[in-house]
C-alpha positions as CSV (number, residue, x, y, z in Angstrom):
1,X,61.5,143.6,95.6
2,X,63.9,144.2,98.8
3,X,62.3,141.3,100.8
4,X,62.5,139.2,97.6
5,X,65.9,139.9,97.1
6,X,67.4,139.3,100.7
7,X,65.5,135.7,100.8
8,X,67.1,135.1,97.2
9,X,70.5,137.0,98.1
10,X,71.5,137.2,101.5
11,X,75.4,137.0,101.7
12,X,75.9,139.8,98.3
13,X,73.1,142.1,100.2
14,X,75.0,141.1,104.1
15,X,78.3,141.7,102.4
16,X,77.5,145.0,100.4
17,X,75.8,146.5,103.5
18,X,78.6,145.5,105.5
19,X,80.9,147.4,103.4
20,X,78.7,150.9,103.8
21,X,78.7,150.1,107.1
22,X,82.5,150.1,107.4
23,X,82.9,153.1,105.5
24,X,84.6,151.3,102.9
25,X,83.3,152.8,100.0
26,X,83.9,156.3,101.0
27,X,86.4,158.1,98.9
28,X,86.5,155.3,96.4
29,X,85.6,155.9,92.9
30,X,83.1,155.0,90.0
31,X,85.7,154.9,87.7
32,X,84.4,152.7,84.2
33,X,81.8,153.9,82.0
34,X,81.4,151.4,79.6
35,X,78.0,151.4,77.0
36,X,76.8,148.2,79.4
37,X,77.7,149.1,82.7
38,X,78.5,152.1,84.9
39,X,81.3,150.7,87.7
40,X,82.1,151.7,91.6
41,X,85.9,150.4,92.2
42,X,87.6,150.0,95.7
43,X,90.7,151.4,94.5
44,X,90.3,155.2,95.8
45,X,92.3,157.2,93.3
46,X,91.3,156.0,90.1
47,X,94.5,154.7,89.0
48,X,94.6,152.0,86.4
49,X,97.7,149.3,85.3
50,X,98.1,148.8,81.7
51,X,96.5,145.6,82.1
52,X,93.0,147.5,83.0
53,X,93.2,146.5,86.8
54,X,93.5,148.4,90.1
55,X,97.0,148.3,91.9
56,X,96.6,147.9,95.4
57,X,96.9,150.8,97.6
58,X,95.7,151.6,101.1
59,X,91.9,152.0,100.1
60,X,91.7,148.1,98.6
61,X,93.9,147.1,101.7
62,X,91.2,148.3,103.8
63,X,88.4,146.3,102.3
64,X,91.1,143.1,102.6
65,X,91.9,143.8,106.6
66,X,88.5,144.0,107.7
67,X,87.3,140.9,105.8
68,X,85.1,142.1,103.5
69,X,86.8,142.1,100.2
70,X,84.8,139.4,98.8
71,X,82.0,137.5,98.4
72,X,82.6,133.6,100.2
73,X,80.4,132.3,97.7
74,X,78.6,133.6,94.2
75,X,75.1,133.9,94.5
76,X,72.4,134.0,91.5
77,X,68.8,133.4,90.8
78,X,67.1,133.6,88.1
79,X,64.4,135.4,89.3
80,X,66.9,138.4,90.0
81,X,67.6,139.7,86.2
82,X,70.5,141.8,85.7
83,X,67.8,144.6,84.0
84,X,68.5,148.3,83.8
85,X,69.0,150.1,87.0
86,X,70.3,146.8,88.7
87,X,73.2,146.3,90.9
88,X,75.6,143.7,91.8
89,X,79.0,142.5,91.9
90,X,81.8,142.7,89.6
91,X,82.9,139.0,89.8
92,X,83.6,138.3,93.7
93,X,83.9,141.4,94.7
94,X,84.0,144.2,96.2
95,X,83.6,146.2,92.7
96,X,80.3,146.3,91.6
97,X,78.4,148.0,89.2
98,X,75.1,149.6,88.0
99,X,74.0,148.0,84.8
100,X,72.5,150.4,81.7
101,X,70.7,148.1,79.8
102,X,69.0,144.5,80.4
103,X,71.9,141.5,80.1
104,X,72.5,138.4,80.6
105,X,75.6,138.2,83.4
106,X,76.0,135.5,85.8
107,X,77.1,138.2,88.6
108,X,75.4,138.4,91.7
109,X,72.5,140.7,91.1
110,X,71.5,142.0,95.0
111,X,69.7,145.3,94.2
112,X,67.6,148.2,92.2
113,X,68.6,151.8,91.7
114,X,65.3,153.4,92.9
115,X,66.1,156.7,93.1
116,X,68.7,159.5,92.1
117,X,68.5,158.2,88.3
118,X,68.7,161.3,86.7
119,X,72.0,161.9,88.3
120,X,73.1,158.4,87.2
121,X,71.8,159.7,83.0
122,X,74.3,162.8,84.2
123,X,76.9,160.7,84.7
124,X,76.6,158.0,82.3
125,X,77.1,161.3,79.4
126,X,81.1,161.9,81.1
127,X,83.8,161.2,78.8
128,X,86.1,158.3,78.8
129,X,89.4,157.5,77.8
130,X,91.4,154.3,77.5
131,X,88.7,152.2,75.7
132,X,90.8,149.4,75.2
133,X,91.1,149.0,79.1
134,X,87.3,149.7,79.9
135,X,85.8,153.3,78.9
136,X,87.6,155.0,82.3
137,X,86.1,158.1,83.4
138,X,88.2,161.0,82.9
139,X,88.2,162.5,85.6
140,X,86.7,159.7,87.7
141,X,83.5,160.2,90.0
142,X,83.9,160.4,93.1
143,X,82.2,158.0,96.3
144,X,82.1,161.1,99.1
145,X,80.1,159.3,101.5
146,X,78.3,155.6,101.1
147,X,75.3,155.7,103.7
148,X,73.1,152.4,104.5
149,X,69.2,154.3,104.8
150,X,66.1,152.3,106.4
151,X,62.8,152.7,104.7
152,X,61.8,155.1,107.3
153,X,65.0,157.6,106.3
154,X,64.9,160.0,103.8
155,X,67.5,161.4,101.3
């Protein structure tokens, strides 16, 4: 599926990778829980407006300076479902999120959760608050370190 999906996705996979690669999504958060989706926010602290989106703070500002804040262009094919265990982008970017059940959204859909699943069942059990803003986590999960791996690394 990898090969298949960089032929079909090249700038979400280029810019995602990128963004690991920069470091960006260490310290940020997974931070909404919903029944659909399970979402990774560049916003660092967790912190929510009444209106359900992410002030900016220093975290956000550091996806903005180095460029890779957002996707130029919204990529989708077909042939990339967003099924369970699939990942793309929330919108343009940089969010993105893990989806829990097959559905139908137009995101850009660039990759698989392959392994570390059970963890992700673990985490999808947390409680929420604030359902009318999104099912936050309370407290939210934590991004310690985001690490690009080859085929040849292991976990």
């Amino acid at each position: 599926m990898a090969a298949i999906a960089i032929a079909k996705m090249p700038h979400s996979i280029h810019l995602f990778l990128e963004q690991v690669d920069h470091g960006l999504w260490n310290g940020n958060v997974i931070l909404f829980n919903s029944p659909f989706i399970l979402q990774g926010i560049a916003g660092g602290d967790g912190s929510v407006g009444a209106d359900g989106l992410v002030p900016s703070n220093p975290k956000i500002e550091a996806f903005e300076n180095s460029g890779l804040d957002a996707l130029i262009f919204r990529e989708h094919h077909e042939s990339l479902p967003h099924d369970q265990w699939t990942v793309g982008f929330s919108g343009m970017g940089p969010s993105f999120y893990i989806n829990k059940v097959d559905s139908d959204h137009k995101d850009p859909c660039f990759g698989t959760v392959t392994e570390g699943k059970d963890v992700l069942q673990e985490v999808f059990l947390l409680p929420t608050i604030d359902k009318d803003i999104g099912f936050k986590l309370a407290p939210p999960v934590r991004i310690i370190k985001a690490t690009v791996l080859s085929s040849d690394d292991s976990l």
